[in-house]
C-alpha positions in Angstrom: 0.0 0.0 0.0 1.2 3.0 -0.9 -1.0 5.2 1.2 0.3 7.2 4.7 -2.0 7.4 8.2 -2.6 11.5 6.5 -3.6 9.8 3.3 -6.7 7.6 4.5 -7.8 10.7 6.9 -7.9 12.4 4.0 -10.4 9.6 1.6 -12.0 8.6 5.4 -13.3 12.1 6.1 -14.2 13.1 2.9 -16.1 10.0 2.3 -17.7 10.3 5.7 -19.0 13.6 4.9 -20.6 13.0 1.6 -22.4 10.4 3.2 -23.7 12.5 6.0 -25.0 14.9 3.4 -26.2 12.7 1.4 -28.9 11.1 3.9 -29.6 14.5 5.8 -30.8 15.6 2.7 -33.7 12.2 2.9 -35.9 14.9 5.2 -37.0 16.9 2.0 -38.2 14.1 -0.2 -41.7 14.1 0.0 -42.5 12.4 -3.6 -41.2 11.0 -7.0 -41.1 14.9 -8.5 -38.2 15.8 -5.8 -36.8 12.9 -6.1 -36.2 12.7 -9.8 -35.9 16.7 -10.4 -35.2 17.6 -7.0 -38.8 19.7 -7.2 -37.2 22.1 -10.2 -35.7 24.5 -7.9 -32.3 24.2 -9.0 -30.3 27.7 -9.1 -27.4 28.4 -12.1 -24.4 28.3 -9.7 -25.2 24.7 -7.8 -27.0 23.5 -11.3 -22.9 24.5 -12.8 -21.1 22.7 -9.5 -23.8 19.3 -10.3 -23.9 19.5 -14.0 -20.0 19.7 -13.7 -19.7 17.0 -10.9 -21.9 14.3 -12.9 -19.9 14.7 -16.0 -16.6 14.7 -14.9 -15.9 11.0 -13.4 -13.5 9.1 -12.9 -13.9 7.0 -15.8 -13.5 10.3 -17.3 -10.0 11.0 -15.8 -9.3 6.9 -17.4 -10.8 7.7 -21.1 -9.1 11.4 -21.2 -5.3 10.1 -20.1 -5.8 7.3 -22.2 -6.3 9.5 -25.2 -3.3 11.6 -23.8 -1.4 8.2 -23.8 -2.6 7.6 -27.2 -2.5 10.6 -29.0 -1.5 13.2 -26.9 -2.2 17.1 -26.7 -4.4 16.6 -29.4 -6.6 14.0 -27.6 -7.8 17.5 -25.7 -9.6 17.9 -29.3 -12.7 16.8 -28.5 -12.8 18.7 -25.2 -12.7 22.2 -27.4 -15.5 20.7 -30.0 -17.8 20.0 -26.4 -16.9 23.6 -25.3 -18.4 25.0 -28.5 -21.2 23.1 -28.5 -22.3 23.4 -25.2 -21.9 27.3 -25.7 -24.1 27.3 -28.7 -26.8 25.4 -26.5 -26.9 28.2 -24.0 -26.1 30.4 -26.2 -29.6 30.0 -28.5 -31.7 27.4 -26.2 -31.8 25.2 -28.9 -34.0 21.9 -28.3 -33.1 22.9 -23.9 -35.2 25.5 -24.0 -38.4 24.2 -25.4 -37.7 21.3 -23.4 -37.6 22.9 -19.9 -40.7 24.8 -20.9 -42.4 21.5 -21.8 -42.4 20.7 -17.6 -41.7 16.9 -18.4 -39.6 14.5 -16.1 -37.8 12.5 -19.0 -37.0 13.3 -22.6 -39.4 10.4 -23.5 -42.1 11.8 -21.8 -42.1 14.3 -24.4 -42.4 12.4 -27.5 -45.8 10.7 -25.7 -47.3 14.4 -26.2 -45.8 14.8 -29.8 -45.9 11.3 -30.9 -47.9 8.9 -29.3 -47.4 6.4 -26.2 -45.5 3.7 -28.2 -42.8 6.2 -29.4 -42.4 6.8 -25.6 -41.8 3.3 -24.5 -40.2 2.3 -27.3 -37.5 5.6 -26.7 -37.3 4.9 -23.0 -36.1 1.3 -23.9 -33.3 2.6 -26.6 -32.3 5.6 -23.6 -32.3 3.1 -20.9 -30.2 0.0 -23.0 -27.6 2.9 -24.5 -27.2 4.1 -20.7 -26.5 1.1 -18.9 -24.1 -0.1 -20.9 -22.9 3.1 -21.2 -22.3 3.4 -17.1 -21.4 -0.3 -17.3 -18.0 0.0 -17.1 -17.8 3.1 -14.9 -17.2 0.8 -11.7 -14.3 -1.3 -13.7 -12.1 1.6 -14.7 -11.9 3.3 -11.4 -11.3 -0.3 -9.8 -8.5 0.0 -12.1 -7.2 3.4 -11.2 -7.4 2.5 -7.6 -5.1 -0.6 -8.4 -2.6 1.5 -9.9 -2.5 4.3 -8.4 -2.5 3.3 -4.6 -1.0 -0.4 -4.6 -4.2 -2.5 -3.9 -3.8 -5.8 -4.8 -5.7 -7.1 -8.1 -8.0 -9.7 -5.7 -9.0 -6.4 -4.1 -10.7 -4.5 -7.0 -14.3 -6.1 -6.8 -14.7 -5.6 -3.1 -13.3 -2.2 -3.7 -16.1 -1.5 -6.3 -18.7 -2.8 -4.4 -18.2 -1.1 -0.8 -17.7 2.3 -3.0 -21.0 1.7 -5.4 -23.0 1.1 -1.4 -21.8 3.9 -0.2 -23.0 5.9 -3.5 -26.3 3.6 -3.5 -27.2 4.4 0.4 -27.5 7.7 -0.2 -28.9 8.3 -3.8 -31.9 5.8 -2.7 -32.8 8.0 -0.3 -32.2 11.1 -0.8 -32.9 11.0 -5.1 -31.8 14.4 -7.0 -31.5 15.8 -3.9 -28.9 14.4 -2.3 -27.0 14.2 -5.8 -27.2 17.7 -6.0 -25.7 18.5 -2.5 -23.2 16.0 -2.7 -22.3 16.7 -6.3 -21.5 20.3 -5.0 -19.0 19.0 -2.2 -17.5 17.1 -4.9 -17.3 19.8 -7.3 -15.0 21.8 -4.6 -12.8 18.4 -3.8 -12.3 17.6 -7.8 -11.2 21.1 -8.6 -8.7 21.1 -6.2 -7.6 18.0 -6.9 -7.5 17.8 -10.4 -5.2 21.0 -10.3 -3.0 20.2 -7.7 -2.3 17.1 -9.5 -1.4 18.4 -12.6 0.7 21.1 -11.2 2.5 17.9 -9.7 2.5 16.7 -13.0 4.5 19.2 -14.7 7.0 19.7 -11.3 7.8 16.2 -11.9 7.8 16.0 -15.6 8.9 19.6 -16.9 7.2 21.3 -19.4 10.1 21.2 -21.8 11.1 17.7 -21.3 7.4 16.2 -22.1 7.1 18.6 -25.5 10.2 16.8 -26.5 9.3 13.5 -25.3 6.2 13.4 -27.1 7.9 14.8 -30.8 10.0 11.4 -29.7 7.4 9.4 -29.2 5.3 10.8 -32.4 8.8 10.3 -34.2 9.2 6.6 -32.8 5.3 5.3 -33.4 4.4 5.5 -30.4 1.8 7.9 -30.6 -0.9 7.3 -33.1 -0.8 10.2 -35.1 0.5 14.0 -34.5 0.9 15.2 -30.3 -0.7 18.7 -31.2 -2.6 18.0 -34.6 -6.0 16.8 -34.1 -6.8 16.5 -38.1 -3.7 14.1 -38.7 -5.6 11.1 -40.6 -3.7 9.0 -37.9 -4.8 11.1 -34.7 -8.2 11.7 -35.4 -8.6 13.2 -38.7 -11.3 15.4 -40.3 -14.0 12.2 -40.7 -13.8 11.4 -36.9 -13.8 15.4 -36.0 -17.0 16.0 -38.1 -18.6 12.7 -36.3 -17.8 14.0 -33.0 -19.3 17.9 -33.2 -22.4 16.3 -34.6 -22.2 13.7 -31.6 -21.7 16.4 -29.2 -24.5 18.3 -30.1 -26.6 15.5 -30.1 -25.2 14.3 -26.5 -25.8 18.0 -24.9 -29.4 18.4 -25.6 -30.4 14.6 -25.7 -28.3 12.9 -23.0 -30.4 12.1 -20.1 -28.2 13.0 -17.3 -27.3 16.4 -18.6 -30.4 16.6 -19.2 -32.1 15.6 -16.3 -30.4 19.2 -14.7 -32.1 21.1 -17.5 -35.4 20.1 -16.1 -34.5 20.6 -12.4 -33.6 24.0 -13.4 -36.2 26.6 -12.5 -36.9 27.7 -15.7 -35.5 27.7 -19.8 -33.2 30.9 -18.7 -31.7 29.6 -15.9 -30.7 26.1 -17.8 -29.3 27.6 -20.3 -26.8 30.2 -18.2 -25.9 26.9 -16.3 -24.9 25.5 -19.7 -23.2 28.8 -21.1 -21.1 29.0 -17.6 -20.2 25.6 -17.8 -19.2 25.3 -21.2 -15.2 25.9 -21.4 -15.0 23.6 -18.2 -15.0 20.6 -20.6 -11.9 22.1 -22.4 -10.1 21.4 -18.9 -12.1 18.2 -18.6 -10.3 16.5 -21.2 -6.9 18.8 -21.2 -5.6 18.6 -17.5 -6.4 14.8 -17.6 -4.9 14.5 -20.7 -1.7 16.3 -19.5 -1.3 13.3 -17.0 -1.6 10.8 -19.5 0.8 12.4 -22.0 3.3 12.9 -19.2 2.8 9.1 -18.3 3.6 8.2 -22.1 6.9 10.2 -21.9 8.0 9.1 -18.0 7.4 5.7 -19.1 9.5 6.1 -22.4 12.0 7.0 -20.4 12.0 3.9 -18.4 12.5 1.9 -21.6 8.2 1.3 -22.3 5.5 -0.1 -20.1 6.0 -2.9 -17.7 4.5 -6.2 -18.5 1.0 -5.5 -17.2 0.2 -2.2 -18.2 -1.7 -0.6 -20.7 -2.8 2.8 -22.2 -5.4 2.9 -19.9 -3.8 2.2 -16.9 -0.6 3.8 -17.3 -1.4 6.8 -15.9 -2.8 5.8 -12.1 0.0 3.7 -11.9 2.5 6.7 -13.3 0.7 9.1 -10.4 1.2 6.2 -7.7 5.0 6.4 -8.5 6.1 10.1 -8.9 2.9 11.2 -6.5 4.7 12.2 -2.7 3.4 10.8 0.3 0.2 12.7 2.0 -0.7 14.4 -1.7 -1.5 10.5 -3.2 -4.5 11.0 -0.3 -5.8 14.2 -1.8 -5.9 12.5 -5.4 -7.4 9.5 -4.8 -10.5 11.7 -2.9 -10.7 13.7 -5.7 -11.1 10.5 -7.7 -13.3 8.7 -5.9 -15.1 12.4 -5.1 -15.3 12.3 -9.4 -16.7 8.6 -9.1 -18.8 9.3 -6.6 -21.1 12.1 -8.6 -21.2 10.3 -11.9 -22.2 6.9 -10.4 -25.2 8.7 -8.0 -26.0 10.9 -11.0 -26.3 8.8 -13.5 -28.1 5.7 -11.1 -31.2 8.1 -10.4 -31.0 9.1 -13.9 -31.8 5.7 -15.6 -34.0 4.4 -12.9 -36.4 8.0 -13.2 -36.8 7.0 -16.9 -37.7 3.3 -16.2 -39.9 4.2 -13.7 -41.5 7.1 -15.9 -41.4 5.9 -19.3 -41.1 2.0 -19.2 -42.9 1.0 -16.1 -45.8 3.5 -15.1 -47.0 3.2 -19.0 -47.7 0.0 -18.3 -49.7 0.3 -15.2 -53.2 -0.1 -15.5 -53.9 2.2 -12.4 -51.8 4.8 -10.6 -50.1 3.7 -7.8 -50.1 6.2 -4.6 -47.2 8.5 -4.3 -45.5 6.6 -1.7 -45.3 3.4 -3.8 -44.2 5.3 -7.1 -40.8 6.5 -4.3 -40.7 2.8 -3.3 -40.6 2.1 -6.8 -38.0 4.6 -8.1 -35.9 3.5 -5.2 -35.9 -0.1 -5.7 -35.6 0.7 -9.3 -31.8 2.5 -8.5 -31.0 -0.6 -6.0 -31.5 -3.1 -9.6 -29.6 -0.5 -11.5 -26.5 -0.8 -8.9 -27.0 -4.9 -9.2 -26.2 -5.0 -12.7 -24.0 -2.5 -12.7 -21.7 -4.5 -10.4 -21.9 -7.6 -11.9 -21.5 -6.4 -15.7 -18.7 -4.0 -14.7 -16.8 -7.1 -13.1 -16.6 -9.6 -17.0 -17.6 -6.8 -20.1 -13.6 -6.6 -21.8 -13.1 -3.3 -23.6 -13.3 -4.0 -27.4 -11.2 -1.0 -28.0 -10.5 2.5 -25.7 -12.7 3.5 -23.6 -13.3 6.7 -25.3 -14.9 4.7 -28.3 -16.6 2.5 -26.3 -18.5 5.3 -24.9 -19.1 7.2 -27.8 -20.5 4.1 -29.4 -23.0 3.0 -26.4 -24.4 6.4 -26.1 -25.2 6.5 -29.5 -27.5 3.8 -29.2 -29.9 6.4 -28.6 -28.4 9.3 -28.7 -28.6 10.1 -32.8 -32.5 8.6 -32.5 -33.7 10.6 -29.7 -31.5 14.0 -31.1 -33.7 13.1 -34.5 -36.9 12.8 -32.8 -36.3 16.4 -30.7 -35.4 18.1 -33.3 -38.2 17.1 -35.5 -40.7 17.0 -32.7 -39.8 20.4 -31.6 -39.1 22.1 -35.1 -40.5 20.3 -37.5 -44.3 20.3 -37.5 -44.6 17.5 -40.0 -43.1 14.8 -38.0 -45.0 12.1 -36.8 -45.4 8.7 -35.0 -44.2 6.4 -37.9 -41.2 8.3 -38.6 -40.4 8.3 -34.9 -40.3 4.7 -34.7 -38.2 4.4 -38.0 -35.7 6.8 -36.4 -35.7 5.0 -33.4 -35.2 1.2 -34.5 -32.9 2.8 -37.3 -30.6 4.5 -35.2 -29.7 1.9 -33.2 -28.3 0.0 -35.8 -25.1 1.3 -36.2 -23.6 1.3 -32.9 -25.1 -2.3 -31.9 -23.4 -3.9 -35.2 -20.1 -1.8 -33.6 -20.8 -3.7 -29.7 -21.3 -7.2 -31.4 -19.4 -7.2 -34.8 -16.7 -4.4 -34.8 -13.9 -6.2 -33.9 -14.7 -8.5 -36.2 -15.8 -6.2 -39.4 -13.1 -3.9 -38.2 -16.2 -1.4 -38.5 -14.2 2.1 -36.9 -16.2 4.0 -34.7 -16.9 7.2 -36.4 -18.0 5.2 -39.4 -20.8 3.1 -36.5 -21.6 6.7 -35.3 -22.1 8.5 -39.0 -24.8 6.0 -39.5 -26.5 5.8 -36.9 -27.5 9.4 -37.5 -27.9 9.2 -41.1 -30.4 6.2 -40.8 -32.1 8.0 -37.9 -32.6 11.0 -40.1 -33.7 8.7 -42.9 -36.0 7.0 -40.9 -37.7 10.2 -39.6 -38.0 11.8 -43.3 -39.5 8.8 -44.9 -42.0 8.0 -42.0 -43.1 11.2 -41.5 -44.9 11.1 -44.9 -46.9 7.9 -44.4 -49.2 9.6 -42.5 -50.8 12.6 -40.7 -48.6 14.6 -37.9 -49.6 15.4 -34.6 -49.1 18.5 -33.4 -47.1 19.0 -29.5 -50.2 19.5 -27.0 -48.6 22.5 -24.2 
């Protein structure tokens, strides 16, 4: 272990303290709306601290060194493209704004008042399958960073994974959005400091001059895939797979469900989109400062002659921070990390079990239930969610990075539903048969990529270009076979 007695006070009362806010935070749930929306109070500045929190996790910090590793400065590519994006969404409210005005829990609930009830369950199924196995590996990449970066022994990762994934559980059963939203803010302040002081660290240990000239050496020697600073390089990323990822992001900012889900916890259109304008060039760090590490890692590593047998891209960086790291800092780190782990996993939990419960399962009811059983519900809902979370997290293997993965599994849904918003909210022709085209369409793509891709050597961007080309396809040809219905306010 590589941890000192100031180290674990560090993780122990940090850890104790989110959990203390967490439950204290049960008192105020009095039904399934403040649970799931936390009763659409939510101001800008603690909406920036929890939109912020959620999306920056520790698998984060894995995918975003890895594509340091990998490809270096210019892995931070994708960070800037987000930053525009999410500018442009606050900037001009598109899709957010009528969204927030429409006063529904879940996306899907939406398309119900456009569409019809089918396109609602049949959208809450593509959201909830893209999400789960989306979060599905969340759990197994910060098992590995804890691995690396602190010394636990391999044997330990799963009862590591599932003490931290209770901890999350206890609270975000009971206190719902709530509690995610106080807690996120606690670790919004611990990540930021954190994140920082590690990468100041970093660049102590490393030198900013040394690791610009180890990673021309590595570029030189084939050890990076492509160009350190040129994201266009056909080998880095190149123009296709930069075009595939704008059209991505703006797809994921106004369609993905836990972004989202702070949109309509917001108190109104205006004040979600000044939480998304403030928050916007924070995902330019997001991927940069984590990037730094891994880049670093890729150079500190060259140095010592390659990676040990053992290591990959994805894990060189955690163990790179356990080595050059000084006692009582590793402490600060690792509670930043788990602080990172921590939001996305509550988050994201409450996120997919609100949209089972509110477009899969009460559909299906032939009577209401009372309030207190729809919070039972919703509850035991999250506990399932943390069940298979566990066990998938512990034997899905990576068919390529993590980055891609991710991409790919969110766009199970998130080209369909993007489609079906768009056209829903701008198109007045749209209509139920073109929704379910879009949506059985769109799915395509990215579930050939899962299954086949290793085998088909089918590249990402090329799973992710048509998934929204078919969506779109699908929307246009259905929408003519018969009569739109027009949105009901």
């Amino acid at each position: 272990m590589k941890l000192t007695l100031l180290d674990w006070s560090i993780i122990l009362v940090y850890l104790a303290g989110c959990l203390a806010a967490g439950l204290w935070m049960r008192r105020f749930v009095r039904g399934v709306q403040d649970f799931a929306v936390a009763g659409r109070e939510m101001d800008v500045n603690l909406g920036i601290a929890s939109l912020a929190a959620t999306e920056l996790g520790l698998v984060t910090i894995m995918y975003t060194a890895q594509l340091g590793y990998e490809k270096g400065f210019a892995g931070a590519a994708i960070g800037v493209i987000m930053w525009l994006v999410m500018w442009f969404v606050g900037r001009t409210g598109f899709v957010i704004g009528p969204l927030r005005a429409s006063g529904v829990m879940t996306i899907p609930e939406l398309f119900e008042r456009r569409f019809s009830p089918r396109v609602r369950w049949l959208a809450g199924l593509f959201v909830v399958l893209g999400g789960l196995l989306n979060m599905g590996i969340f759990l197994r990449l910060g098992g590995e960073f804890l691995v690396h970066a602190i010394g636990l022994p391999p044997g330990a990762l799963e009862w590591t994974m599932t003490a931290l994934l209770g901890l999350v559980l206890l609270y975000t059963a009971l206190g719902g959005m709530l509690s995610v939203l106080v807690t996120d803010y606690l670790q919004f302040l611990v990540m930021g400091v954190g994140i920082v002081v590690t990468s100041v660290l970093v660049l102590v240990q490393v030198g900013w001059t040394p690791l610009t000239a180890g990673l021309e050496a590595a570029w030189g020697a084939g050890q990076l895939k492509g160009h350190p600073y040129n994201p266009v390089h056909e080998s880095s990323f190149g123009w296709g797979y930069l075009l595939w990822q704008f059209v991505f992001q703006l797809a994921a900012v106004t369609t993905w469900q836990t972004q989202i889900s702070r949109v309509l916890s917001a108190r109104n259109a205006d004040t979600a989109q000044a939480m998304y304008r403030r928050t916007a060039f924070y995902f330019v760090g997001r991927f940069l400062l984590p990037g730094l590490w891994g880049a670093a890692a890729c150079v500190w590593f060259a140095a010592q002659g390659g990676l040990p047998e053992g290591l990959t891209s994805l894990t060189a960086m955690p163990h790179f921070l356990g080595v050059v790291l000084p006692a009582g800092l590793i402490g600060l780190v690792v509670a930043a990390m788990l602080a990172a782990e921590m939001s996305t996993d509550s988050g994201y939990m409450l996120t997919w079990a609100t949209v089972i419960y509110n477009d899969l399962v009460a559909p299906c009811l032939k009577r209401p239930i009372s309030p207190p059983a729809q919070l039972r519900l919703t509850r035991a809902l999250v506990v399932a969610i943390a069940v298979f979370l566990l066990f998938y997290g512990l034997w899905y293997e990576l068919p390529g990075n993590a980055w891609d993965y991710l991409a790919v599994t969110g766009n199970i849904y998130l080209a369909s539903v993007f489609t079906l918003l768009v056209a829903g909210l701008y198109w007045p022709r749209a209509n139920a048969t073109g929704a379910v085209a879009a949506l059985v369409l769109g799915a395509v793509g990215p579930i050939a990529f899962l299954v086949l891709g290793q085998r088909l050597a089918i590249a990402p961007e090329v799973a992710g270009a048509s998934s929204f080309t078919l969506a779109a396809l699908g929307m246009v040809a259905g929408s003519f076979l018969s009569p739109a219905r027009p949105l009901r306010q």
